[in-house]
C-alpha positions in Angstrom: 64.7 122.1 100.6 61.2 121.8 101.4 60.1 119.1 104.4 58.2 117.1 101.9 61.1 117.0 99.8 63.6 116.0 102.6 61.2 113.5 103.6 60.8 112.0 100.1 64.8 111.4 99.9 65.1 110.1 103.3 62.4 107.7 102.5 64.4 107.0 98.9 67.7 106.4 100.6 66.4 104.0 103.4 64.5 101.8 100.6 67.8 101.7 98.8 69.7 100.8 101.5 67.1 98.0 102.9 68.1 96.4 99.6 71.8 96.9 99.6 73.1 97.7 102.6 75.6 99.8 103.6 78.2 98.7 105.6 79.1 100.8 108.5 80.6 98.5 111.0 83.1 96.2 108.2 83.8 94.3 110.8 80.6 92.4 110.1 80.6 91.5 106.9 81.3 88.6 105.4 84.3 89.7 103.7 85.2 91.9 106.7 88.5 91.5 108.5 87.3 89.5 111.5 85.7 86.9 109.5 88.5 86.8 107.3 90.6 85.7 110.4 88.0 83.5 111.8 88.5 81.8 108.4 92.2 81.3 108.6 91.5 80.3 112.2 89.8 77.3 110.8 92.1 76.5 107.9 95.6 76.2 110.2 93.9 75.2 113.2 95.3 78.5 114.9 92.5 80.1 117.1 94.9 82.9 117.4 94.1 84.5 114.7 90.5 84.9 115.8 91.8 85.5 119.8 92.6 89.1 118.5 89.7 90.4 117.6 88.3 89.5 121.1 89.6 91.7 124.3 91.0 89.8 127.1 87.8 88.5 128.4 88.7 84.9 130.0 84.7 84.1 129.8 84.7 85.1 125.4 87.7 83.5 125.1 86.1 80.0 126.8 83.4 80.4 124.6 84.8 80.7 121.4 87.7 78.4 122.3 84.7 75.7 122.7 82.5 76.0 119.2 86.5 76.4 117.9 87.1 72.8 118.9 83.6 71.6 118.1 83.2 73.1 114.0 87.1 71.5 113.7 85.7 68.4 114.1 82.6 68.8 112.8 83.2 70.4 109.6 85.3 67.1 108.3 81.8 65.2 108.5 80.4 66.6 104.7 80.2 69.3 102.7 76.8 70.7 104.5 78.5 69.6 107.6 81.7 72.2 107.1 79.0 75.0 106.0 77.1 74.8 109.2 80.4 74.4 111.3 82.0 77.2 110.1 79.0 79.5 109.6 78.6 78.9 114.0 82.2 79.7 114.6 82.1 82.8 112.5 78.6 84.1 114.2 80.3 83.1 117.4 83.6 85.2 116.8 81.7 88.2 115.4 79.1 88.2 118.3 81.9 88.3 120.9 83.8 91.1 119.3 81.3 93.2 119.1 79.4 91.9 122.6 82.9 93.0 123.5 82.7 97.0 121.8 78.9 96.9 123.5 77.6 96.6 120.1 74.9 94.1 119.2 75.3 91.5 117.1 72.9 91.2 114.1 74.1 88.8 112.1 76.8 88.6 109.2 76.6 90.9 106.8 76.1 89.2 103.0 78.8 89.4 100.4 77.9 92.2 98.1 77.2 95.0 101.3 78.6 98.4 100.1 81.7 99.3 102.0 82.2 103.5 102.3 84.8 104.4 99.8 86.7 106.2 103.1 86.9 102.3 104.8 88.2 100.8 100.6 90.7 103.8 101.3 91.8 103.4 104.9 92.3 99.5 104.0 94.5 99.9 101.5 96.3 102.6 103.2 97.4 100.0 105.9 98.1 97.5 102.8 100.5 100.3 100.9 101.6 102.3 103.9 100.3 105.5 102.3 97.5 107.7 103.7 97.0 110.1 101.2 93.9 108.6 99.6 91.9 108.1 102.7 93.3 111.9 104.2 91.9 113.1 100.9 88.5 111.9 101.9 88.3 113.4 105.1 87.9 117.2 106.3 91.2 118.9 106.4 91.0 119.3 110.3 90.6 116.2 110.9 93.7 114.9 108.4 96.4 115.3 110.8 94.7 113.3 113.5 93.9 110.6 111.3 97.4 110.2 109.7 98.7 110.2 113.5 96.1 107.0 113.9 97.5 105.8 110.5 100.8 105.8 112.2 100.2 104.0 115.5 98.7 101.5 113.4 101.5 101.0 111.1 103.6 100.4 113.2 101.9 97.8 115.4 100.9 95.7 112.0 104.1 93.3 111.7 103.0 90.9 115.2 103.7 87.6 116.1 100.4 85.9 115.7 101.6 83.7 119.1 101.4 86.9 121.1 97.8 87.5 121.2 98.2 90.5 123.1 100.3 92.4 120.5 97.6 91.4 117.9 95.3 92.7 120.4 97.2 96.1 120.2 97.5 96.0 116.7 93.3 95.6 116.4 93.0 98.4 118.6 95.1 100.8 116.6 93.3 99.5 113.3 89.6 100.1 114.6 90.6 103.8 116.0 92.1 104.3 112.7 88.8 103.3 111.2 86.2 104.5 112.9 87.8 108.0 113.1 88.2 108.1 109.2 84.8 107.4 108.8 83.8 110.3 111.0 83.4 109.4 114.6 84.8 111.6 117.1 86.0 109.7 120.1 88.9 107.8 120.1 87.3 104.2 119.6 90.5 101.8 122.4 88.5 98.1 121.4 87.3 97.9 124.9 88.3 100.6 126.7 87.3 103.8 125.6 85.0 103.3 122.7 81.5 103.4 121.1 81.3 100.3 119.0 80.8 100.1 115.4 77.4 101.6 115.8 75.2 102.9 113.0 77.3 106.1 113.8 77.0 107.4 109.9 78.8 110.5 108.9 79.4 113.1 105.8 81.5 110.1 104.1 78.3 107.5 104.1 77.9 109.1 100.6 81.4 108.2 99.4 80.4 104.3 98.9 82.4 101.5 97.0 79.9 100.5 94.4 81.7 98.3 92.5 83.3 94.5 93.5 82.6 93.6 96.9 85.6 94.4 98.5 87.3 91.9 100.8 90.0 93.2 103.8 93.3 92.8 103.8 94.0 93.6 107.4 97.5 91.7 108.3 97.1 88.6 109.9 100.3 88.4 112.1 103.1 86.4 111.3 103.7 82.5 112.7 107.2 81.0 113.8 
């Protein structure tokens, strides 16, 4: 492949992708898992399930804890009232989850970002509790450490949604699992040892979900 041509897709694929972007940190979307918690935060009055996608960070957890309280009472004012509210408190719990991975924060990503077919499979792995569909997406020497991931996280997905810190666990588990089947190397511990849901593309950037946006179905722990 000449350089000219090499340059010419490069060019091609970042136009393409300035218009529909791809979503390499689903976290940050707006039919990601942690804004599908903050939304059930809101809804049951349970900050809880937000709490878990922060680390135990007394400081975060003031912060969010505060525009929690504020955008419950503000979003019963109106209709453009409720938008606003919510739209803060989402920002806000994003922000500090990622603040938290030392990631920046840039914003929400729309509904309609492509999500990488390997994330669609890892998802619904978690939702079935069978891995072959994401292990098929992977290299082969990479299959048995991913299914050991899949495992960890399995098991820590039935929590109380009152012990934060189990949640917590159960978080961790599910953004190793992720971030290793979409190719990064280093086990990713949500706050420990980990890189963030950088721009860290891999091989499986071209194995995108093109169709329906797809929306998370990460478990949200279970109430008394």
């Amino acid at each position: 492949m000449s350089i000219r041509t090499s340059s010419i897709r490069a060019f091609l694929r970042s136009a393409v992708e300035a218009v529909v972007p791809v979503a390499r940190a689903h976290c940050d979307t707006a039919q990601g898992p942690a804004v599908t918690d903050g939304r059930r935060a809101l809804e049951t009055g349970d900050i809880n399930y937000a709490y878990k996608w922060l680390q135990a960070d007394p400081a975060a957890e003031a912060e969010l804890a505060e525009v929690f309280t504020r955008s419950l009472a503000v979003r019963t004012l109106g209709e453009d009232a409720r938008w606003v509210a919510d739209r803060l408190f989402l920002e806000t719990l994003v922000r500090l989850h990622r603040m938290g991975e030392g990631v920046g924060f840039t914003g929400i990503q729309p509904t309609g970002t492509r999500i990488p077919a390997v994330v669609v499979a890892a998802d619904r792995a978690l939702e079935t509790g069978d891995d072959t569909e994401v292990r098929a997406l992977v290299p082969a020497e990479r299959s048995a450490e991913l299914h050991r991931r899949f495992s960890v996280a399995l098991a820590k997905r039935d929590f109380d949604i009152d012990d934060v810190d189990a949640a917590r666990d159960f978080v961790a588990a599910y953004v190793s699992f992720f971030k290793y089947a979409e190719g990064e190397e280093h086990e990713h511990a949500h706050g420990h040892e980990h890189g963030g849901h950088g721009d860290g593309g891999s091989e499986h950037d071209r194995h995108e979900h093109s169709g329906p946006e797809h929306e998370h179905h990460v478990p949200a722990g279970h109430a008394h």
